[in-house]
C-alpha positions in Angstrom: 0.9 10.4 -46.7 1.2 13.1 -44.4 -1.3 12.6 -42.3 -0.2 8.6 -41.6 3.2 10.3 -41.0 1.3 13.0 -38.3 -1.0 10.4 -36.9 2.4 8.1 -36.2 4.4 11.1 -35.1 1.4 11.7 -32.1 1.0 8.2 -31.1 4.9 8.0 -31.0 4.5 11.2 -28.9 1.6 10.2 -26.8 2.8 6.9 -25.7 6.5 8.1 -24.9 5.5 10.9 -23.3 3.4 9.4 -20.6 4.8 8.6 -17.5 5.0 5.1 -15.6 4.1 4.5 -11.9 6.6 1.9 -9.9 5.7 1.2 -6.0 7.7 -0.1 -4.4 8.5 -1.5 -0.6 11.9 0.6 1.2 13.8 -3.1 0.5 13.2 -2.7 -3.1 10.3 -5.2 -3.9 8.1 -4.3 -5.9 4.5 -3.9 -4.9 2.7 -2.4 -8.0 0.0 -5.2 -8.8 0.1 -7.5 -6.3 -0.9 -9.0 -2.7 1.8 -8.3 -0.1 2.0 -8.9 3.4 1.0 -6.0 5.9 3.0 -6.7 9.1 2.0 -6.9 12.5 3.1 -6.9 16.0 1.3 -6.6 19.1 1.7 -2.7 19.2 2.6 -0.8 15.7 3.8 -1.9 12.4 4.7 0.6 9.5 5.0 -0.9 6.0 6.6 2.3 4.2 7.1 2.2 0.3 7.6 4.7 -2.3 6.4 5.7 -5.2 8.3 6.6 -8.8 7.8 7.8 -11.9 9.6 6.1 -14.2 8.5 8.1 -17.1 10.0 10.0 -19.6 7.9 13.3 -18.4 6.6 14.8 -15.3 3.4 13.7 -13.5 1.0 14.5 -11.1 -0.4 11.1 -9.1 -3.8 10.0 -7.4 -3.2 8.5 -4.3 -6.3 6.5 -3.4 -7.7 4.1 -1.2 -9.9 1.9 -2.6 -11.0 -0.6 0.3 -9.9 -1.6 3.7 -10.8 -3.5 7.1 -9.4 -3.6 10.5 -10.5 -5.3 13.3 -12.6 -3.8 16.0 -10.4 -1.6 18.5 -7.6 -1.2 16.1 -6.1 1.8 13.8 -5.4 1.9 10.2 -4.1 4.7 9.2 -2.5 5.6 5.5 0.0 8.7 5.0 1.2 10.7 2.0 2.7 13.6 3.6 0.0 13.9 6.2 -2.1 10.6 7.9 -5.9 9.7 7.5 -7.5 7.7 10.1 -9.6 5.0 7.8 -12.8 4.4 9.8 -15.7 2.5 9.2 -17.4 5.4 8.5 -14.7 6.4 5.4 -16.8 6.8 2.2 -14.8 4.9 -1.0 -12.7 5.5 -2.7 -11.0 8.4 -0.5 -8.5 10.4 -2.4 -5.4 10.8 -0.1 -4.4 14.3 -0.1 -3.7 16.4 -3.1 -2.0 14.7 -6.2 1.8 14.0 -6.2 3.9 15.9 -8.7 6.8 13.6 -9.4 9.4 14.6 -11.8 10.6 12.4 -14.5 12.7 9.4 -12.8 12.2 11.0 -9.3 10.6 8.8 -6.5 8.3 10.2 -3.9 9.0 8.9 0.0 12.0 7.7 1.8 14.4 6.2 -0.9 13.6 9.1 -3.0 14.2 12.7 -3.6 11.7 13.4 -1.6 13.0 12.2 1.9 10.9 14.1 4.2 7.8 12.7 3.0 5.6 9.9 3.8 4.3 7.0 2.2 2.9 4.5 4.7 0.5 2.3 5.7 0.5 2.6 9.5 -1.4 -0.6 11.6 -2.1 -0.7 15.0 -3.4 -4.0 16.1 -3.4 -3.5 20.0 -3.8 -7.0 20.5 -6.7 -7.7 18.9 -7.0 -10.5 16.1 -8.8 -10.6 12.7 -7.6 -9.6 9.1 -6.9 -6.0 8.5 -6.1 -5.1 4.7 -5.9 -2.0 2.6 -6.3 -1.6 -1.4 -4.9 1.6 -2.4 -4.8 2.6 -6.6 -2.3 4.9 -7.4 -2.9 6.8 -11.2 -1.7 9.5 -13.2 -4.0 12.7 -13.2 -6.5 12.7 -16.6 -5.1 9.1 -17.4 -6.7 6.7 -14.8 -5.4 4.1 -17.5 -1.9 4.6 -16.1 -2.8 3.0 -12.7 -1.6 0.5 -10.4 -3.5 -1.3 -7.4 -1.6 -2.8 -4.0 -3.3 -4.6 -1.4 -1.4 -5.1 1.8 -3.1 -8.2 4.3 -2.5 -9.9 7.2 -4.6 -11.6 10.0 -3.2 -11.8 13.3 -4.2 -14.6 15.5 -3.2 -13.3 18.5 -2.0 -15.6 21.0 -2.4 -13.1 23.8 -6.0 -13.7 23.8 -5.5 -17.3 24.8 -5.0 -16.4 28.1 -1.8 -17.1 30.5 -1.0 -20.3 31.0 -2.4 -22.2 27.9 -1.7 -26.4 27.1 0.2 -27.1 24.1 0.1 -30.7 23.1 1.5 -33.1 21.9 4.8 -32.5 24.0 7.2 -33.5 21.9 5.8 -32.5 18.5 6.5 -33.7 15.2 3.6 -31.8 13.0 1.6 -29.6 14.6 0.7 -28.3 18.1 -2.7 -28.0 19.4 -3.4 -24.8 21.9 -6.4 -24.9 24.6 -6.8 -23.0 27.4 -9.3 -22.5 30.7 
């Protein structure tokens, strides 16, 4: 009887004890698990979010990036505290700087305690189209089970590539438009 009562006693303990990652975009939707958008513009976009631990105990958290693409000609860049320049080149998965020790309830980057830090995904598109996305995992040190994945998107189209004085047709338009140029 005693041990069922220990072995109960440590699970309780083990499972309480843990602590439980919640990302999170600076308007308040949450990000941990899914496919948002990245944003874009013709010249920088930041998609900044934040990072909390809504455990019961202290924790130290793996930032990593787990995949990414950018178009030719562009930057990608991903900050925790300090920025890394993704390249072509970047071996996977790349551990972004050292882990995160996050106090119980506490939330590292700009909503949180922690308000001179950064957590961004920084894009630079400088006019150039195609899809650019990052995956990034974020996990508790020594328990990769207690992990969440984010994937940011987007594929610019660019309309500046089209040239200066491009045709759009039909004029009026009820549906859709159709763009040529010389």
């Amino acid at each position: 009887m005693k041990q069922i009562i220990s072995l109960c006693l440590s699970v309780f303990l083990a499972t309480t004890l843990q602590s439980q990652i919640i990302v999170s975009d600076w308007s308040g939707k949450l990000l941990s698990g899914t496919t948002s958008v990245l944003p874009v513009s013709q010249s920088y976009e930041a998609y900044n979010f934040s990072i909390q631990n809504a455990g019961s105990n202290a924790g130290n958290f793996i930032v990593e990036v787990t995949d990414f693409n950018r178009p030719e000609n562009t930057d990608l860049q991903f900050c925790i505290g300090n920025c890394f320049n993704l390249e072509e080149t970047t071996n996977l998965p790349l551990q972004i700087g050292t882990p995160l020790s996050i106090a119980a309830g506490d939330t590292y980057g700009e909503e949180g305690n922690h308000d001179d830090e950064l957590a961004d995904v920084l894009y630079f598109p400088d006019g150039e189209v195609g899809q650019a996305f990052i995956t990034f995992r974020i996990y508790q040190q020594g328990n990769e089970a207690n992990s969440t994945t984010i994937t940011l998107d987007n594929t610019v189209t660019g309309l500046s590539k089209i040239g200066s004085s491009p045709l759009l047709y039909p004029n009026p338009a009820s549906n859709s438009v159709m763009v040529s140029s010389d």
